[in-house]
C-alpha positions in Angstrom: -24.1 -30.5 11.5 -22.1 -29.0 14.4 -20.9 -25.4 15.2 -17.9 -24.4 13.6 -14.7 -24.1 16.3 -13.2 -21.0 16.7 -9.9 -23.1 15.0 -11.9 -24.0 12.1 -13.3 -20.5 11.3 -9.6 -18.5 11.9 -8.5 -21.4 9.0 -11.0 -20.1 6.7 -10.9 -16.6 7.2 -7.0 -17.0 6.6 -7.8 -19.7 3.1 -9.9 -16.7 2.1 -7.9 -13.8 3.0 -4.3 -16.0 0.9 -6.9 -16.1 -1.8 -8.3 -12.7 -1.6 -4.4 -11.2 -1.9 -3.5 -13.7 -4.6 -6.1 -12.2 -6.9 -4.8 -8.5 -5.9 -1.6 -9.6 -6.2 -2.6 -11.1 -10.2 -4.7 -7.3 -10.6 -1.7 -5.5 -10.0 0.2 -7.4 -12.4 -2.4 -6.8 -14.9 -2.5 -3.2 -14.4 0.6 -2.8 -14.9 0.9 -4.9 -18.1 -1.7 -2.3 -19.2 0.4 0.7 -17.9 -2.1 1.9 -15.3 -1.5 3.1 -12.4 -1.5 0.9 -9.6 -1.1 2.9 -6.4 -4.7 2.6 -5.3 -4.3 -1.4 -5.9 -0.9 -1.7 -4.5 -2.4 0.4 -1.4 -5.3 -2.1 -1.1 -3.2 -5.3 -1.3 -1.1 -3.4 1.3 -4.5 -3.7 3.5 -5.4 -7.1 2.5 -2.0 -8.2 3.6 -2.3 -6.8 6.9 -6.0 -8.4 8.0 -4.5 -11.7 6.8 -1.4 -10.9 9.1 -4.0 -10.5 11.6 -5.7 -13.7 11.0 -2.9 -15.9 10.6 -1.6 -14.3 14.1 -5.2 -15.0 15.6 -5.1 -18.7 14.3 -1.7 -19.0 16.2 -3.0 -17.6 19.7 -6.3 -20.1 19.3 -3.6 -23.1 19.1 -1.4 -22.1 21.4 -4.2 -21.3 23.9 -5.2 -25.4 22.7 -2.7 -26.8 23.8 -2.3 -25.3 27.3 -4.4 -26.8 29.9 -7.2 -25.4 31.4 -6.9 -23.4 34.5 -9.0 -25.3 37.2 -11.1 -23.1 39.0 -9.3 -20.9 42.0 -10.1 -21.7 45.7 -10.0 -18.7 48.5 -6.7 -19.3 50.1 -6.7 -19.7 54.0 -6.9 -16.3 56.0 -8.8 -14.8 52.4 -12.0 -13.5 52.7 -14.1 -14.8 49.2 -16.9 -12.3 48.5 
């Protein structure tokens, strides 16, 4: 079995995270249907949204760093000094 990529992990963080707010998100709804407060829930789901904005933004950076093309290695320049 090989290593998961750095791709393949941001994807699941972010399928868990959707699925992490869709059940605060179905909480909420509950809470209120039972006229509790919600504040504390709505302030949580608030936090859940953000880390998944955070994923989803770290997902994008992986691909776009995929496809750019690796930087080949740098060579002193004439009249540099390497060292």
């Amino acid at each position: 079995m090989q290593p998961e990529s750095n791709l393949e992990l941001a994807a699941r963080h972010i399928a868990e995270g959707r699925r992490i707010v869709k059940r605060q998100r179905a909480r909420i709804a509950r809470l209120k249907a039972l006229g509790c407060p919600i504040q504390g829930a709505e302030h949580t789901l608030t936090v859940f949204l953000s880390t998944l904005a955070i994923f989803e933004d770290h997902e994008r950076l992986l691909r776009e760093r995929g496809r750019q093309p690796t930087p080949s290695p740098r060579r002193p320049t004439e009249g540099s000094t390497a060292g």
